[in-house]
N, C-alpha and C positions, 0 to 999 in steps of 0.2 A: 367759546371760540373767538380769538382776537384775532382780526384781520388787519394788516397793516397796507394802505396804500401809500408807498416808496416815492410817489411823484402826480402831486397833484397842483393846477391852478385854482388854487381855492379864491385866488384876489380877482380873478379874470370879471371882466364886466359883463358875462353873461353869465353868471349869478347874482348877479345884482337887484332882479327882484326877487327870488327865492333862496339866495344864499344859505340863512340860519335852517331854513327847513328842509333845505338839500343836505347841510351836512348831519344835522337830527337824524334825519331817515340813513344815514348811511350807517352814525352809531348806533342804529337800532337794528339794523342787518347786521351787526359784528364789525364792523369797518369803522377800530376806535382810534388809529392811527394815521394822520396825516403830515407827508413829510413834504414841504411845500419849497420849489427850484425857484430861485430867482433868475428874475429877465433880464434887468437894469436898474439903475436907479430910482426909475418912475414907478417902480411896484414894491420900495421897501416900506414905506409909510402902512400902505395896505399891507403888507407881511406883517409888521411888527403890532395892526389893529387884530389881524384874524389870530394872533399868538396871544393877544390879551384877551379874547373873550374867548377862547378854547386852550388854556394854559395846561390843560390835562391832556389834551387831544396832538395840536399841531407844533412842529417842530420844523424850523429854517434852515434854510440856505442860504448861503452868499456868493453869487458868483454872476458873469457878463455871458447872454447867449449867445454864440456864434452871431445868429443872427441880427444882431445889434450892435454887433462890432463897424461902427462908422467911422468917421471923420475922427469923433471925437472918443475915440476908442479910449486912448490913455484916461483922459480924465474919469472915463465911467470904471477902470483898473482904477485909478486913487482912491474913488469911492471904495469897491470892494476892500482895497488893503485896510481902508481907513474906518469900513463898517467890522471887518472879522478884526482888528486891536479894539473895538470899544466893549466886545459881546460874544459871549456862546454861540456861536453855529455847530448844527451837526453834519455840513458837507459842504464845499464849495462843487456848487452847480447850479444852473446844470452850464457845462462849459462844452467845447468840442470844435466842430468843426462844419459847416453847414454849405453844401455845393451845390443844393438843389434850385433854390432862387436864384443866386447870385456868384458870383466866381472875382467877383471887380477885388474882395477884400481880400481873400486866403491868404497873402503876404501878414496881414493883419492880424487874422483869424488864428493864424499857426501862431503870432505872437503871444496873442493875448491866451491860447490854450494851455499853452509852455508857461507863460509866467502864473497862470491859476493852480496850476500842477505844482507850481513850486512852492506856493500859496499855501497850501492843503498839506506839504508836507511841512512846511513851518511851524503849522497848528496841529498837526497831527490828527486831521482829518481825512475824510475820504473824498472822493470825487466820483462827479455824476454825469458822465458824458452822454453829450447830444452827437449823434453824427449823422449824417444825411448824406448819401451818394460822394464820403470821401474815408469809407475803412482803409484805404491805404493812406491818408494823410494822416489820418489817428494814430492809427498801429505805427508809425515811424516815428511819432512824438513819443509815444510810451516806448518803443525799444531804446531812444536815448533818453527815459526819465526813469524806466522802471526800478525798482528797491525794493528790498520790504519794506517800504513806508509806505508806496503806491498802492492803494486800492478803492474799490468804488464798486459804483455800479454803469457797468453799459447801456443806459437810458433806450427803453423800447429797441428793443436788440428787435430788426428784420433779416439779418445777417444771414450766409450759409451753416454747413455744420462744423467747415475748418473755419472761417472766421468767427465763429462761436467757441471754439478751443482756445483759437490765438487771442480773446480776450480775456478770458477765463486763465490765461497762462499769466497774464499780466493783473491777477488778482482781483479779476473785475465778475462783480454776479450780472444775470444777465436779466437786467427788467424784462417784465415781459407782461404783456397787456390785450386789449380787446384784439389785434393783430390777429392773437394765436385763433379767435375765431371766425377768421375768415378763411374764405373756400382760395383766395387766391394768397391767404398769407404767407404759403411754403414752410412756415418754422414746425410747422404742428408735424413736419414731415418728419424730423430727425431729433425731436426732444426731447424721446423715450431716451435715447443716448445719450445724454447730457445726462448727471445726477443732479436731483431735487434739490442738492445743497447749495448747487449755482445759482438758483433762481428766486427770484423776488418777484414780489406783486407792483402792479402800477395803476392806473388808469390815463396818467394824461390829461385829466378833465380841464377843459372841456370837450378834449378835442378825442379820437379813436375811441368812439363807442363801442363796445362790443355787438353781435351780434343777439337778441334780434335789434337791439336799438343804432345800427348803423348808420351816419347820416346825420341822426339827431345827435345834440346836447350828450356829452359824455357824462357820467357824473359817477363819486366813490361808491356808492349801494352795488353799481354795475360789477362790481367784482367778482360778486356772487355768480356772473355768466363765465366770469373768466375763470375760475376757480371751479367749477363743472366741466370745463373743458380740459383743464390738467388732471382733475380726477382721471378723466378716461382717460388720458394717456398714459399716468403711471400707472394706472388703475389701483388707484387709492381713495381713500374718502375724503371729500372734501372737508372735513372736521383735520385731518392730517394732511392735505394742502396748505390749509391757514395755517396751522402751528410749527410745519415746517419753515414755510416762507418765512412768517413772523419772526423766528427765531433767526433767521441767516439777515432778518432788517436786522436786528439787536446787534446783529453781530458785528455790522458795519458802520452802524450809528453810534452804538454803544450803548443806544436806550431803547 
């Protein structure tokens, strides 16, 4: 059983003293696949350390998070164009649009979303959207971006079950993570009607633990909760949860 977790902070500084033996225990639970989003610039040194000591395991990003779109927004866009021309990435993200902190940059935010979009279809990759409290700023960059070139994944979809279609129309699977196990997450309400084929695995770590470890430290082994909770809803085996998801990452990654 090959578990792929689609979105992990494997560089974050709270694994910083157990890092190698968090991600050990995760590949020993089944959880051999790590797809890791970039923040900014300040985390590609640390991306490009955890890709050399797990060359079999973890695979990058390149992309600016909403949330770090500042001042200096452009120059951390030069970087990204300037890291995806020197190297392999398997997605520009995670990118999007972020309204829940802060509202000062959106002018910004919708730029730099639009030019990562554009980014990904240069290289003919996918993309990995962040959004937060702005599905309708998103879905009107993808109705003026959409193509067949355009797809991704909708990064921890908390969305309804028509904003769940309307992403999905725009070629995007829908992450989906410890959220689903919570009592006020809503998604777990309408996910039997979504097919299996849209959905991906995540964690998010460090952050959205599943249930019961809510609160604490997220980490990839945690999947194994997430992936018990999809069983019951398709009421499938979790041996064909993993190798469903598994295969719709392959499909979007390419590996």
């Amino acid at each position: 059983m090959i578990i792929t977790d689609t979105h992990t902070h494997l560089y974050s500084e709270e694994f910083d003293q157990d890092r190698d033996e968090m991600i050990q225990r995760a590949i020993e639970n089944g959880v051999s696949r790590f797809f890791i989003p970039a923040i900014d610039s300040s985390c590609t040194a640390a991306m490009y350390d955890l890709e050399k000591n797990y060359p079999e395991h973890v695979f990058l990003m390149m992309g600016l998070h909403p949330t770090y779109v500042k001042e200096n927004y452009l120059e951390e866009l030069q970087h990204v164009e300037e890291e995806l021309a020197k190297r392999k990435f398997y997605a520009v993200g995670e990118i999007g649009i972020d309204l829940y902190w802060d509202k000062t940059h959106l002018p910004e935010q919708q730029i730099a979303f639009r030019k990562q979009i554009q980014l990904a279809k240069q290289y003919k990759l996918p993309i990995v959207i962040h959004c937060r409290e702005a599905f309708d700023e998103i879905f009107e960059i993808l109705e003026d971006e959409k193509s067949a070139d355009l797809f991704g994944i909708f990064h921890c979809f908390t969305g309804t079950y028509e904003q769940a279609l309307q992403a999905i129309s725009y070629n995007m699977k829908l992450g989906i993570g410890g959220v689903i196990t919570f009592k006020n997450g809503k998604i777990d309400q309408f996910l039997n009607q979504i097919d299996l084929k849209h959905i991906v695995l995540e964690t998010d770590s460090p952050y959205l633990a599943p249930i019961p470890f809510r609160g604490k430290r997220n980490e990839s082994s945690y999947l194994l909760n997430v992936i018990d909770k999809l069983a019951a809803i398709y009421n499938l085996s979790a041996k064909d949860i993993a190798n469903i998801t598994t295969e719709n990452s392959r499909m979007i990654f390419g590996i």
